[in-house]
N, C-alpha and C positions, 0 to 999 in steps of 0.2 A: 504494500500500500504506500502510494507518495504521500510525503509530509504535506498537500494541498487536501489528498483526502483524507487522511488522519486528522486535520483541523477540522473541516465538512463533518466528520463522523462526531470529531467534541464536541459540535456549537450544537447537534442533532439531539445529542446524549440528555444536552444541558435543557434545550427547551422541553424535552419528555417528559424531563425531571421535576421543571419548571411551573410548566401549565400544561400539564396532558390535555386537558379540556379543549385548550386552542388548539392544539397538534389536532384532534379529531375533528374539529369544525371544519379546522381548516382542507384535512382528506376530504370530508363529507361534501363542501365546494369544490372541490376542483373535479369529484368523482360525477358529481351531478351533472357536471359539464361532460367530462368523460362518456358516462353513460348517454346521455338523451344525444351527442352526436355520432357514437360509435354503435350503442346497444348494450346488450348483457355479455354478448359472446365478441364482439370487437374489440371494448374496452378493456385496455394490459393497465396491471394495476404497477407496474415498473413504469407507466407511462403517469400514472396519479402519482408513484412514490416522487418523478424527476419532476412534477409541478407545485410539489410541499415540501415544505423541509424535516421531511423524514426517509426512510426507505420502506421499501416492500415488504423487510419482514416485520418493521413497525404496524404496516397497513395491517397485517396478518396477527399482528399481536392484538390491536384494536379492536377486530374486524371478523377476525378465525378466516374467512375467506372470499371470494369477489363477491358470491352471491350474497353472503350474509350484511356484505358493505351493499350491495345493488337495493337488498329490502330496506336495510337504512335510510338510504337516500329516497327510497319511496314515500319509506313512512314521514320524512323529513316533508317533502315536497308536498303531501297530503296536510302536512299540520300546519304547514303556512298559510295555506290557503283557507284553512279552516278557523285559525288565528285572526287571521282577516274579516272572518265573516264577523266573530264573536264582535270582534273591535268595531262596528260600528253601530254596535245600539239602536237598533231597530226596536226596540220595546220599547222606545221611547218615540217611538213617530205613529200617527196613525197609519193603518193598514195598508192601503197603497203608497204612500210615501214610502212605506218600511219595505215593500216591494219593487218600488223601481228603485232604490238606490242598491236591493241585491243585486237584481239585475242587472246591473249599472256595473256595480262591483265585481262582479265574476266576470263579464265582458271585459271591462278594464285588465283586470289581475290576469287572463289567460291571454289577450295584445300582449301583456308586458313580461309574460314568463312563456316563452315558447320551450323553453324545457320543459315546463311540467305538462306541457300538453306530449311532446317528446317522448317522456318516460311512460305515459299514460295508454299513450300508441304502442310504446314497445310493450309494457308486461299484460297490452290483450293478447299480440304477440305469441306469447308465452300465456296464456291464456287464462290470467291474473294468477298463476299461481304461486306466485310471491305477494303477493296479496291475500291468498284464502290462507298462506300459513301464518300472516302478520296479524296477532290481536288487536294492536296496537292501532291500524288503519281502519277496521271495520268498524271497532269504538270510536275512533276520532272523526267518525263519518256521518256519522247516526245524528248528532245534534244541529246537521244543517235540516234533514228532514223533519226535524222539532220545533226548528225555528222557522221555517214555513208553516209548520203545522199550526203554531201561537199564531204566527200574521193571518193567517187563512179563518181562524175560530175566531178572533176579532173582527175581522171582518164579515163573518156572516152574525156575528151578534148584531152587526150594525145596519146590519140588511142589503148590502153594497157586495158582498162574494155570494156567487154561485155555492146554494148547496151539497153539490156532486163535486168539489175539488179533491182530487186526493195530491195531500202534500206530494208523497213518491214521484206521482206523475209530472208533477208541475216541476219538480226542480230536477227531472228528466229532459223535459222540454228546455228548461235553462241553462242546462248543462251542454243539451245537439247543438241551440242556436250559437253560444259560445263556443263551444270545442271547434265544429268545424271551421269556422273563421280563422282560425289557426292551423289547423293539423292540414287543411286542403286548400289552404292561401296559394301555394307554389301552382299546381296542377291547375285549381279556379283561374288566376292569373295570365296562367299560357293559353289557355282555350279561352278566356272570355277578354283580357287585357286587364290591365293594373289597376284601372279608376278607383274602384273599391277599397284598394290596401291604401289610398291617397290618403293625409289629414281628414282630408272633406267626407271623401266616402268612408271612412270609420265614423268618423263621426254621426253621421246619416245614419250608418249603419247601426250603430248605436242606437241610437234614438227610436229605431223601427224598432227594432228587438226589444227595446223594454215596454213600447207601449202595446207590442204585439202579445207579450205576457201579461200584459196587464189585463188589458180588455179582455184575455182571453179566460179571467175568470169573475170580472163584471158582471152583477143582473141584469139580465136586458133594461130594464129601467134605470139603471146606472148611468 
């Protein structure tokens, strides 16, 4: 070993020792990058260890191995997002207010993380099943259909929602119109042109999309 990596290997030793917490964060970013543009079976975790300051068999020490770091980074991706939802107090707005700033919200957050739509794509993939063995994600999933569930029962106390909504469904629908926006931008793009991905046509876009879920659980006398 040269004396340039024998230093590399101290300064390594010292941050593990230091702040493991950050060492992991910091795998768990570069991996997520790794993953949503390589995959489960493209991305070398020798290619994560050269973009953190650790090595491979740190990741391995952290991690036990790719896939166990791959559902990490799932579960990670899934809690931001759901992080996000809690943060904006929707129970504190009336009912469509509390609804079009989800849907605002989720439109927004999946424009601005084309990773998590990435990873989302890959482990159907694999046909979630890094997903069905994570507790962790199937918990941390449950409380967006609760929090439709609250806006939607307020809403029909107040006589303004449809009484056939079912939460599941509705934040199925707001999951298609967001998701594909992102996962099939490249392909929509080349066969239809760019207008759409513009400022203007997101923006547009937007705005159809949320008032297209809105209305679509409106009383007709609404």
């Amino acid at each position: 070993m040269t004396a340039d990596a024998k230093t590399k290997t101290t300064r390594q030793r010292g941050s593990w020792k230091q702040d493991p917490e950050a060492v992991k964060a910091d795998i768990l970013r570069v991996a997520r990058e790794e993953f949503a543009a390589h995959g489960l079976s493209g991305a070398r975790a020798q290619e994560i260890a050269s973009r953190t300051k650790t090595s491979k068999r740190m990741i391995f020490y952290y991690f036990k191995d790719k896939e166990n770091l791959y559902r990490e980074v799932l579960e990670q991706a899934y809690r931001d997002v759901r992080t996000g939802e809690k943060a904006l107090e929707l129970e504190n707005l009336d009912p469509v207010a509390a609804l079009r700033k989800l849907v605002a919200y989720t439109f927004d957050h999946h424009r601005a993380n084309e990773d998590f739509i990435r990873l989302v794509m890959i482990e159907n993939i694999h046909r979630g099943s890094h997903v069905a063995e994570s507790d962790t994600i199937r918990a941390g999933n449950s409380p967006v259909v609760e929090q439709l569930k609250e806006i939607v029962e307020r809403g029909q106390q107040q006589g303004i929602f449809r009484d056939d909504i079912d939460p599941l469904q509705l934040h199925w629908k707001i999951s298609a119109f967001c998701f594909f926006n992102v996962s099939n931008e490249a392909t929509f793009s080349v066969i239809f042109g760019n207008e759409m991905t513009t400022q203007t046509g997101q923006d547009s876009l937007k705005a159809d999309v949320v008032d297209t879920i809105v209305k679509s659980v409106l009383t007709t006398s609404t």
